[in-house]
C-alpha positions as a Markdown table, in Angstrom:
| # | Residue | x | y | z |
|---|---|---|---|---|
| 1 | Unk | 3.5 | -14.5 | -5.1 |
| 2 | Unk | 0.7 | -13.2 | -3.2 |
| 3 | Unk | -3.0 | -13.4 | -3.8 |
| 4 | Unk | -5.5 | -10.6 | -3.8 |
| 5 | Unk | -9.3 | -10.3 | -4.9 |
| 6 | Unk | -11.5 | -7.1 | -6.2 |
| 7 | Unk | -14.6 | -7.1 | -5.9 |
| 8 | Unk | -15.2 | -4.8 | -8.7 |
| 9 | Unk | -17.8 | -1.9 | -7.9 |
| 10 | Unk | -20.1 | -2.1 | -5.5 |
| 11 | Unk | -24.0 | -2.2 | -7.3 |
| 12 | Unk | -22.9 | -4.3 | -10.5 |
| 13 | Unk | -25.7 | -6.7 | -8.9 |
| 14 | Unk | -23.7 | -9.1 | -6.7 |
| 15 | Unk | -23.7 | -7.0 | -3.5 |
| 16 | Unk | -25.3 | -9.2 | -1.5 |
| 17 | Unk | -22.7 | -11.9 | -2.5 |
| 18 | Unk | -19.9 | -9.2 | -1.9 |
| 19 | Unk | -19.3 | -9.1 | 1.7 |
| 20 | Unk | -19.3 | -12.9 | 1.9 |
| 21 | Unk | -16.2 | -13.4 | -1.0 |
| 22 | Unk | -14.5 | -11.3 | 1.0 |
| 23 | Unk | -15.2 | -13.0 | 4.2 |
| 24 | Unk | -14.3 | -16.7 | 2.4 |
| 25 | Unk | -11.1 | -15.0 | 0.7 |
| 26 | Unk | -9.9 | -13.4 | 4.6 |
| 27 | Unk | -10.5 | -17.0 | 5.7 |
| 28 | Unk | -8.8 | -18.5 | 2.8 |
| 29 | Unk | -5.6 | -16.2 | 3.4 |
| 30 | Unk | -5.5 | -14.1 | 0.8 |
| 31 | Unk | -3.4 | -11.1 | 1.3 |
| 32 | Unk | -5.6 | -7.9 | 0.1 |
| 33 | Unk | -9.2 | -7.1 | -0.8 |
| 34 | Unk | -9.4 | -3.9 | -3.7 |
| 35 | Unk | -13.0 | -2.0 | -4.3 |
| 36 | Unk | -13.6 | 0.4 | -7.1 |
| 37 | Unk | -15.6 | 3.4 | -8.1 |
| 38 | Unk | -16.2 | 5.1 | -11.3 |
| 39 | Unk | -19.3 | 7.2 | -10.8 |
| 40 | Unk | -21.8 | 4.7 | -8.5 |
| 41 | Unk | -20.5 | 3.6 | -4.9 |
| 42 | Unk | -17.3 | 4.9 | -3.3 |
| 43 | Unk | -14.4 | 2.9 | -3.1 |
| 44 | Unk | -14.0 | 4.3 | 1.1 |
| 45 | Unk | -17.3 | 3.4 | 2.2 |
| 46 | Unk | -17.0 | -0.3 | 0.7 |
| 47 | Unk | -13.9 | -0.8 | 2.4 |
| 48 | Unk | -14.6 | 0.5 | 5.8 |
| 49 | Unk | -17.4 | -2.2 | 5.4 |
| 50 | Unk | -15.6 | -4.9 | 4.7 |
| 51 | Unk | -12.6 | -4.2 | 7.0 |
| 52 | Unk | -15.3 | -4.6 | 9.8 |
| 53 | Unk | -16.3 | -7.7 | 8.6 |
| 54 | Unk | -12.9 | -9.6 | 8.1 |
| 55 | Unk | -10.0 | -9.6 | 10.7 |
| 56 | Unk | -6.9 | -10.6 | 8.6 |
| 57 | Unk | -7.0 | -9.5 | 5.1 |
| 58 | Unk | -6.0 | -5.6 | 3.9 |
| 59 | Unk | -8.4 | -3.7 | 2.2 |
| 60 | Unk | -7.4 | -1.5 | -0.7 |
| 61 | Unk | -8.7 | 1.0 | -3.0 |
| 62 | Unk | -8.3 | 0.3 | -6.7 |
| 63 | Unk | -9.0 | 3.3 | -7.5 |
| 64 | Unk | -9.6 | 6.1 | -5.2 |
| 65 | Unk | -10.0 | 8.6 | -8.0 |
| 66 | Unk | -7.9 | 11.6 | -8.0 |
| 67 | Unk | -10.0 | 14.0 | -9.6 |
| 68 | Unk | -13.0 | 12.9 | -6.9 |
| 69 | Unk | -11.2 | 14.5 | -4.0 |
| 70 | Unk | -8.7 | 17.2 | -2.6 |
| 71 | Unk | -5.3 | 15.4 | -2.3 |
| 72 | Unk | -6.0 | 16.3 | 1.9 |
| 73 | Unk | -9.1 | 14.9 | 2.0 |
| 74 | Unk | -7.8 | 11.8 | 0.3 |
| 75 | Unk | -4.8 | 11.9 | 3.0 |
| 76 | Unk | -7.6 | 12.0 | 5.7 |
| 77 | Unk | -9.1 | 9.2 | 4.4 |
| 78 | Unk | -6.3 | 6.7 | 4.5 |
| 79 | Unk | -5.8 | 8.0 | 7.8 |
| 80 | Unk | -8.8 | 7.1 | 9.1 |
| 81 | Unk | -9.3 | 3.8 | 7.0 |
| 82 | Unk | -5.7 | 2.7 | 8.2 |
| 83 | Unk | -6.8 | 3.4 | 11.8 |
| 84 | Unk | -10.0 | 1.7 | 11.8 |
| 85 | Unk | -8.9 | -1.5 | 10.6 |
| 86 | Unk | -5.7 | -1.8 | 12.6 |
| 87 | Unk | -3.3 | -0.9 | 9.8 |
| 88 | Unk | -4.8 | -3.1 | 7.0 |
| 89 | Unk | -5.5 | -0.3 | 4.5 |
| 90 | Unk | -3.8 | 0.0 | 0.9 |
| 91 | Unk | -4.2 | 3.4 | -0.8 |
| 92 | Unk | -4.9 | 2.9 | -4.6 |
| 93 | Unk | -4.7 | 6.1 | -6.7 |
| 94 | Unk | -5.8 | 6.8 | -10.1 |
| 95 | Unk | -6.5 | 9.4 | -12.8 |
| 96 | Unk | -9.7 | 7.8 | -13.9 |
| 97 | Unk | -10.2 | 9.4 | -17.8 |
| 98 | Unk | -11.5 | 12.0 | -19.4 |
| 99 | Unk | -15.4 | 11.4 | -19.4 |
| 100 | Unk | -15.6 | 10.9 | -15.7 |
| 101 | Unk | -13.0 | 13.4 | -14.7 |
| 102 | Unk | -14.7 | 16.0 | -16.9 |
| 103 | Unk | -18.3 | 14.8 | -17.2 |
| 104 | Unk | -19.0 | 13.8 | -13.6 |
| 105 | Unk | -16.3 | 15.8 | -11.4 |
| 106 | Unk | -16.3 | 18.9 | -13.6 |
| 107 | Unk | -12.0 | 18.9 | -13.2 |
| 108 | Unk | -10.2 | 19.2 | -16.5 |
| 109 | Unk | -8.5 | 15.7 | -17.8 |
| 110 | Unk | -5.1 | 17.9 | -19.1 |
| 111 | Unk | -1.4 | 17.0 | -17.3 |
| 112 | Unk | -2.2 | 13.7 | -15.5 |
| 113 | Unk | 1.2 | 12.7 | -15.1 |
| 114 | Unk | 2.0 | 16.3 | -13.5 |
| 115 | Unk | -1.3 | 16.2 | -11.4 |
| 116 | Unk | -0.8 | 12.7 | -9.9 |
| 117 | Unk | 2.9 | 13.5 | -8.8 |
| 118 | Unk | 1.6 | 16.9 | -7.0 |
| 119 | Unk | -1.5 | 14.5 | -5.7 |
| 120 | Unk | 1.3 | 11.8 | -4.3 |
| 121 | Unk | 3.3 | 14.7 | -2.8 |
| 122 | Unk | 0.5 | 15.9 | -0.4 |
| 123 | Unk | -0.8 | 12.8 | 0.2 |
| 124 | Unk | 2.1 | 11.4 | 1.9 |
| 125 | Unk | 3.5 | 15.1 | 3.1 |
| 126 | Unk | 0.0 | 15.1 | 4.9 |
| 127 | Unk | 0.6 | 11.8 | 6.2 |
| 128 | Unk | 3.7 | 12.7 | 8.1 |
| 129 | Unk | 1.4 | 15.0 | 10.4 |
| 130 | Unk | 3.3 | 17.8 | 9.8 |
| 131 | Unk | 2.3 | 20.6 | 9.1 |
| 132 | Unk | 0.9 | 21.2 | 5.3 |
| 133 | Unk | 2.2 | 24.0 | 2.7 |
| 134 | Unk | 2.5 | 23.2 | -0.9 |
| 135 | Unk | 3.4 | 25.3 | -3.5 |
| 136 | Unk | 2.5 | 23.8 | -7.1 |
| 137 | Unk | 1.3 | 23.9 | -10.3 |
| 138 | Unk | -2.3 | 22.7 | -9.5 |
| 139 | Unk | -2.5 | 23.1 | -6.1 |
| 140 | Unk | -1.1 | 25.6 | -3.3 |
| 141 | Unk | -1.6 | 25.5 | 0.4 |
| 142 | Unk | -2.1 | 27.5 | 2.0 |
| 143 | Unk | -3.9 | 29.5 | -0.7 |
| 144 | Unk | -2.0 | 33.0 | -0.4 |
| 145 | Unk | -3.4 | 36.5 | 0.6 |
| 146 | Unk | -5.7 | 34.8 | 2.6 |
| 147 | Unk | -7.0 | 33.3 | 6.1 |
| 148 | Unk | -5.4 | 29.8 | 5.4 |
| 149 | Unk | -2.6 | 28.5 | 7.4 |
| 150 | Unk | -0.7 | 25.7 | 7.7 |
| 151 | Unk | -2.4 | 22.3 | 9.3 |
| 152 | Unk | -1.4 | 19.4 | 10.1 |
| 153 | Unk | -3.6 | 16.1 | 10.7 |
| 154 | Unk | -5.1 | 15.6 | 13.7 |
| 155 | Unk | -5.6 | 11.4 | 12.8 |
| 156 | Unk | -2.6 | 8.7 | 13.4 |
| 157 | Unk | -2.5 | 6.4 | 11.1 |
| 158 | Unk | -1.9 | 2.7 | 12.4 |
| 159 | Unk | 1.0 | 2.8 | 11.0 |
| 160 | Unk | 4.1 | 5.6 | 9.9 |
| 161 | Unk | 4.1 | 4.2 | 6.1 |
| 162 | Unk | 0.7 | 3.6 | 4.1 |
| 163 | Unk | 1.3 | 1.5 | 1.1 |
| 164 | Unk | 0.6 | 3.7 | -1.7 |
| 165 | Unk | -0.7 | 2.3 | -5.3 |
| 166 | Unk | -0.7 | 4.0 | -8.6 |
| 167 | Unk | -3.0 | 2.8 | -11.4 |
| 168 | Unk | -1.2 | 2.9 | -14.6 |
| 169 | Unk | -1.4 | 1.3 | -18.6 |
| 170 | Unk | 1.2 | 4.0 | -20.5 |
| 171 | Unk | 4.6 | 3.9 | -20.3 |
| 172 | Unk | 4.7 | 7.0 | -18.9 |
| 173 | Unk | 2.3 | 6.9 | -16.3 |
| 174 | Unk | 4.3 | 3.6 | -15.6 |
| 175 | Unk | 7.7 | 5.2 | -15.4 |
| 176 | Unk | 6.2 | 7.8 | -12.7 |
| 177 | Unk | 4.4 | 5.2 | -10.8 |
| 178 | Unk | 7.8 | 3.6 | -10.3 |
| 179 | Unk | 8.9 | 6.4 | -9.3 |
| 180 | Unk | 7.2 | 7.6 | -6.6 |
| 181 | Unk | 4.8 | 4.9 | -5.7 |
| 182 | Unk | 5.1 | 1.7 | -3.7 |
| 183 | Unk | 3.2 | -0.5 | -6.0 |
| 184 | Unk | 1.2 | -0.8 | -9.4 |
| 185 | Unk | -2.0 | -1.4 | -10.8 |
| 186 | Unk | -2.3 | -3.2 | -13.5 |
| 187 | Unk | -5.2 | -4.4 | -16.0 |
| 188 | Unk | -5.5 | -6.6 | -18.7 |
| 189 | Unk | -2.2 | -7.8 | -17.7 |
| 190 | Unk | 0.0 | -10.6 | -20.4 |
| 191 | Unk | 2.5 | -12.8 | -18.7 |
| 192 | Unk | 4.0 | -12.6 | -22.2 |
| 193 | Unk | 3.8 | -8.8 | -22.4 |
| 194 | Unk | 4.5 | -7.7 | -19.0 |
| 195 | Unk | 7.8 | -7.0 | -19.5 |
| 196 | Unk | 7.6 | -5.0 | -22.3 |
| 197 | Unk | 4.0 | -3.3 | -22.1 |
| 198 | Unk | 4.9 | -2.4 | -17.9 |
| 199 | Unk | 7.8 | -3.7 | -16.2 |
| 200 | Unk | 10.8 | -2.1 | -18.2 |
| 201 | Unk | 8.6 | 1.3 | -17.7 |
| 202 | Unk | 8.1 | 0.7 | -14.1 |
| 203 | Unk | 11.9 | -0.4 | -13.8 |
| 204 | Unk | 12.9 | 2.8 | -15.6 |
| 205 | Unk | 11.2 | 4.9 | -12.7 |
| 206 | Unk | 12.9 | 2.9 | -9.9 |
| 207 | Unk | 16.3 | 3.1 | -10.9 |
| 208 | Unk | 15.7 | 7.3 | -11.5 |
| 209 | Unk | 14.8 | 7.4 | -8.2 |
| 210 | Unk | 17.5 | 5.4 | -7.6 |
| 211 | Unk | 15.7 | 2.1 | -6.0 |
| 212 | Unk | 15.3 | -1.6 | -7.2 |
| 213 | Unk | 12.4 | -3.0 | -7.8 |
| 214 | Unk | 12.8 | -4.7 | -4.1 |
| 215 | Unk | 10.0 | -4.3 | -2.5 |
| 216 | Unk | 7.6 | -2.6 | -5.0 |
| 217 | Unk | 4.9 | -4.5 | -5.4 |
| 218 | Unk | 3.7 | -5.7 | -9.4 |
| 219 | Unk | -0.1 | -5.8 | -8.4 |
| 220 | Unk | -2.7 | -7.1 | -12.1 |
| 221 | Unk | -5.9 | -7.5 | -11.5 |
| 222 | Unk | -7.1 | -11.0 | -13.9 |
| 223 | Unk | -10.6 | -12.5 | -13.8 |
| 224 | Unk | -10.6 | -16.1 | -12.6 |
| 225 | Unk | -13.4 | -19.0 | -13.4 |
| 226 | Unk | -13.4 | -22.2 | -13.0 |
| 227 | Unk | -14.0 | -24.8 | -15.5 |
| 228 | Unk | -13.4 | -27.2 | -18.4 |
| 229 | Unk | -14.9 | -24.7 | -21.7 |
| 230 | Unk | -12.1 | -22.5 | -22.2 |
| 231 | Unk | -13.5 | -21.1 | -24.9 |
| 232 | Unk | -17.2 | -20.9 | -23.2 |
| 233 | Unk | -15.3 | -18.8 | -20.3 |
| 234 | Unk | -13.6 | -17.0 | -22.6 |
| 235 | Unk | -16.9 | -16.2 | -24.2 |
| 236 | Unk | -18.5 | -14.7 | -21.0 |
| 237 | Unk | -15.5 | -11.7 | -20.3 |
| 238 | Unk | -16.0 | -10.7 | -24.1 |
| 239 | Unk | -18.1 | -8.0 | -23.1 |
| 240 | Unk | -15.7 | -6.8 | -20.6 |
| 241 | Unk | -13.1 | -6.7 | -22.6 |
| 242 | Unk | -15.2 | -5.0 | -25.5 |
| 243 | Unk | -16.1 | -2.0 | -23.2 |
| 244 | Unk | -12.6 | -1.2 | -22.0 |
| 245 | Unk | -10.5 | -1.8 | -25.5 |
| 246 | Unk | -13.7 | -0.5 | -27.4 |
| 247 | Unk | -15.4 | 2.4 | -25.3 |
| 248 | Unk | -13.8 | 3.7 | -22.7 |
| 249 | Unk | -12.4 | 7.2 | -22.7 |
| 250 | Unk | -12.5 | 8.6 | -26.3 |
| 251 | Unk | -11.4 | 7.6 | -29.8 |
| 252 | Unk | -7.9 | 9.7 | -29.2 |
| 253 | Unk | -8.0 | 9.0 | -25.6 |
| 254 | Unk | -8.2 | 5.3 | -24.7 |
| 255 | Unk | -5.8 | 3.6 | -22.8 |
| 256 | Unk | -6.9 | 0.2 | -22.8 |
| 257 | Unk | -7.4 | 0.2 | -26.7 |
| 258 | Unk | -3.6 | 1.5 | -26.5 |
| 259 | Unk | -2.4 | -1.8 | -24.5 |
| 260 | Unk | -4.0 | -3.8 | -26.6 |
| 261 | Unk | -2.1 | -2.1 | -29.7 |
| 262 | Unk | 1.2 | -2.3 | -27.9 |
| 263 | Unk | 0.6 | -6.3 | -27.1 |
| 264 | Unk | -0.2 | -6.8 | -30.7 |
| 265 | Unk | -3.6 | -6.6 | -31.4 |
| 266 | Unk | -3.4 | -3.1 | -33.4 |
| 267 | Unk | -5.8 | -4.4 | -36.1 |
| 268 | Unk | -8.0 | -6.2 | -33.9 |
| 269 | Unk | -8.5 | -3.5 | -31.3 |
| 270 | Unk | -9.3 | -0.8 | -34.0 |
| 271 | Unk | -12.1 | -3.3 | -35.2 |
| 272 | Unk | -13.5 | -3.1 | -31.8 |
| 273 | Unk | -13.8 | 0.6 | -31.4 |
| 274 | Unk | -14.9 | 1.2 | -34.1 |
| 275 | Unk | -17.8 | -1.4 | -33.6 |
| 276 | Unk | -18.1 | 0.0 | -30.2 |
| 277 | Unk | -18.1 | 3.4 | -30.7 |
| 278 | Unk | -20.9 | 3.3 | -33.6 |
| 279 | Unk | -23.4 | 1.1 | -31.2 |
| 280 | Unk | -22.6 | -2.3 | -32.1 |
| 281 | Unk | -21.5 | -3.6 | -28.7 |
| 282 | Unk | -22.3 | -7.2 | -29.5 |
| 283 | Unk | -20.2 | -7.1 | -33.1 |
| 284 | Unk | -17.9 | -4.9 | -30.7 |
| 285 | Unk | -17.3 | -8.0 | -28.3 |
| 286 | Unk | -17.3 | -10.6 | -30.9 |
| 287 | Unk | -14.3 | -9.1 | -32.4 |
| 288 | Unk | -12.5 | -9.5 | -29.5 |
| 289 | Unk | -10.0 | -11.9 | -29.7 |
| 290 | Unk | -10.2 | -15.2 | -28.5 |
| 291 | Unk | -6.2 | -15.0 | -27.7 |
| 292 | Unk | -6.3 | -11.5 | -26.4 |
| 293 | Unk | -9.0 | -12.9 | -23.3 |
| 294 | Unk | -7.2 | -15.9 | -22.7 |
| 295 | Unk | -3.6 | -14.1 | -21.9 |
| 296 | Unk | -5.5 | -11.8 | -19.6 |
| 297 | Unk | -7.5 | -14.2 | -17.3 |
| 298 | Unk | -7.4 | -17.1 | -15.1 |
| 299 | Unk | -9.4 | -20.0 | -17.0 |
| 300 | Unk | -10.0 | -23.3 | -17.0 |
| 301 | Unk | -9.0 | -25.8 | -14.5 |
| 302 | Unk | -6.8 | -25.7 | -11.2 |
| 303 | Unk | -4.5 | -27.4 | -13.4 |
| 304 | Unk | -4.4 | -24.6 | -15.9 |
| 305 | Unk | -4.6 | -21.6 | -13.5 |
| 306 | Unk | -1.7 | -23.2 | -11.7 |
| 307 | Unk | 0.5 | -22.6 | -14.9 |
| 308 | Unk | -0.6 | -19.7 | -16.1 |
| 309 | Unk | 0.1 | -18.0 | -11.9 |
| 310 | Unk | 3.3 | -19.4 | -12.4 |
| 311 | Unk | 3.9 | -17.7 | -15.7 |
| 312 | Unk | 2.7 | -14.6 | -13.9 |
| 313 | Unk | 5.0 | -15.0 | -11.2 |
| 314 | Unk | 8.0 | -15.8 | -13.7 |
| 315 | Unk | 6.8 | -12.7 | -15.4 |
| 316 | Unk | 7.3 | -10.7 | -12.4 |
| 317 | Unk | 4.2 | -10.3 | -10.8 |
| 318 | Unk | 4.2 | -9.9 | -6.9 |
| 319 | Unk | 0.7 | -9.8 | -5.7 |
| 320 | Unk | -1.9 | -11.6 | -8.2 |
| 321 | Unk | -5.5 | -10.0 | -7.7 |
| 322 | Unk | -8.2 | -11.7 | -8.6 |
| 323 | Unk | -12.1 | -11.3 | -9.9 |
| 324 | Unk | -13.6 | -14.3 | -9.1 |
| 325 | Unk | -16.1 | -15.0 | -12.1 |
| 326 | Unk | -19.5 | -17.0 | -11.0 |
| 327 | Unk | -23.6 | -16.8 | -11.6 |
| 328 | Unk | -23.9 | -17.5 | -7.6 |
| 329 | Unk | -22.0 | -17.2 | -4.6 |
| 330 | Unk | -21.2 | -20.7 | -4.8 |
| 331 | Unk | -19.5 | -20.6 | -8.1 |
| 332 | Unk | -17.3 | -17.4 | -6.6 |
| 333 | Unk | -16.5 | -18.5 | -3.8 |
| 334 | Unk | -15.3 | -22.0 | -5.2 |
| 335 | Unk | -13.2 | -19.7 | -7.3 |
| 336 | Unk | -11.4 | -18.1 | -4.7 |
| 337 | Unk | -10.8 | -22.0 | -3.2 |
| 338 | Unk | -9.5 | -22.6 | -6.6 |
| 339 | Unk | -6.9 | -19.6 | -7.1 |
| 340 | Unk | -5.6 | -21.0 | -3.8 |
| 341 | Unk | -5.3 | -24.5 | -5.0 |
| 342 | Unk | -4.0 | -23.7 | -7.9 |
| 343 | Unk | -1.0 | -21.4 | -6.0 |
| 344 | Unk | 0.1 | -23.8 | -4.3 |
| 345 | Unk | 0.1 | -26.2 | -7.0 |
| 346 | Unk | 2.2 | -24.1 | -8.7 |
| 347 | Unk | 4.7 | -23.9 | -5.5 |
| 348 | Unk | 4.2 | -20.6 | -5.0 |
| 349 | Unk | 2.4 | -20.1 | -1.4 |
């Protein structure tokens, strides 16, 4: 099993801190960096940062949000990140939800499943350098009766194959992103659940497209701090975990509040949006349960991150990302020196 890191979004306050994990996690050897967006820094700009900064480690998008950018423009954009940093660039794609999609990007949140296919499709048609025509649902290129023509991308990528991610939580989504994608991204992932909240969806999807799961890569992102108050760590990500299962998307349309239903938590998770959702984010993340945080990070000591990584990698997890938790750069980066402990301790380096 592989490790990864995210840094999260870029202006969450640890910016100046940023650019050093990654530094400390390219000399540490771990395998890929991810950066987000949501509606404050771009996920492209961050990485073409760090990719000038660090000389070993890929940089990947988690997500590049589909309803942000033209499926070429996106295409263009791996193209060029790929080139610039020798061939080290992961392209992460994801629907986002309804409130950004709609409220920031003014593009409808209706048929994601069919949107991200015809997204994938260009992408990587795009990336082949030959020249582009589509003819879909949601998008056709050239558009017709007009001056369009067919184009083809002027940028070679460093290499013929750019690793393309899908973020996905329902089955469904799942299903497709095994599919036609080369790896997935996963949050709030179980070692206990993965098999039945992702893997069985995502193995579904390979074998329709008639592959294995050889070589697809089973990517959850996980917090990770270091200490010996389990419960005091725990205590810190129960905001986090409030604003996902309790306030993101809509009442109807929450994904994360879904997960949490389908791992068990159906009582518990309803609690939280509704505590949530009526301005009561600090009941919202105290009804969060203790159990739920625990199963979905890295805590404690090297000890116990050693056997929960290899419960993750028993699980079926192929690249384990993590958000190293800390007050200062000090406390991260002996995180990051920690998840690599703890991987080997656990035999799996």
């Amino acid at each position: 099993m592989r490790l990864g890191i995210n840094l999260g979004y870029w202006g969450a306050g640890m910016d100046g801190d940023n650019l050093a994990v990654a530094q400390e996690a390219d000399r540490l050897g771990y395998d890929v960096c991810w950066a987000a967006e949501a509606y404050g820094s771009d996920a492209p700009t961050v990485l073409a940062w760090v990719a000038a900064k660090t000389e070993r480690i890929d940089v990947g998008s988690a997500i590049m949000q589909i309803p942000a950018r033209q499926p070429a423009m996106t295409a263009m954009t791996a193209a060029t990140l790929d080139s610039l940093s020798g061939g080290r660039f992961r392209l992460g794609l994801g629907v986002s939800g309804p409130q950004v999609s709609e409220g920031w990007y003014g593009v409808k949140f209706d048929k994601p499943l069919a949107r991200t296919r015809e997204y994938v499709e260009i992408v990587r048609r795009a990336m082949t350098r030959e020249r582009l025509s589509y003819d879909g649902e949601h998008w056709t290129l050239p558009l017709p009766d007009g001056p369009g023509k067919p184009l083809k991308l002027t940028v070679h990528p460093q290499r013929e194959h750019i690793p393309l991610y899908i973020a996905a939580i329902g089955p469904k989504n799942l299903e497709q992103t095994g599919e036609i994608a080369d790896g997935a991204l996963l949050i709030f992932p179980s070692a206990d659940h993965l098999e039945d909240t992702a893997l069985r969806h995502i193995r579904a999807g390979r074998e329709k497209a008639g592959l294995t799961m050889d070589g697809f890569d089973v990517c959850p992102t996980v917090p990770l701090a270091l200490g010996d108050d389990v419960d005091a760590l725990a205590d810190v990500f129960r905001p986090y975990t409030a604003l996902y299962v309790g306030g993101m998307g809509s009442r109807k349309q929450n994904f994360y509040n879904q997960l949490a239903r389908r791992m068990g938590y159906e009582k518990e998770a309803a609690e939280v949006q509704d505590k949530y959702l009526a301005g009561d984010k600090t009941g919202a993340a105290a009804a969060v349960p203790h159990s739920l945080i625990d199963r979905t990070t890295l805590l404690g000591s090297v000890e116990r991150i050693a056997d929960r990584m290899a419960a993750y990698a028993a699980a079926g997890v192929t690249t384990l990302t993590v958000a190293p938790a800390g007050f200062t750069l000090d406390e991260r980066v002996a995180a990051l020196r920690a998840g690599v402990e703890a991987l080997e301790r656990a035999g799996l380096a």
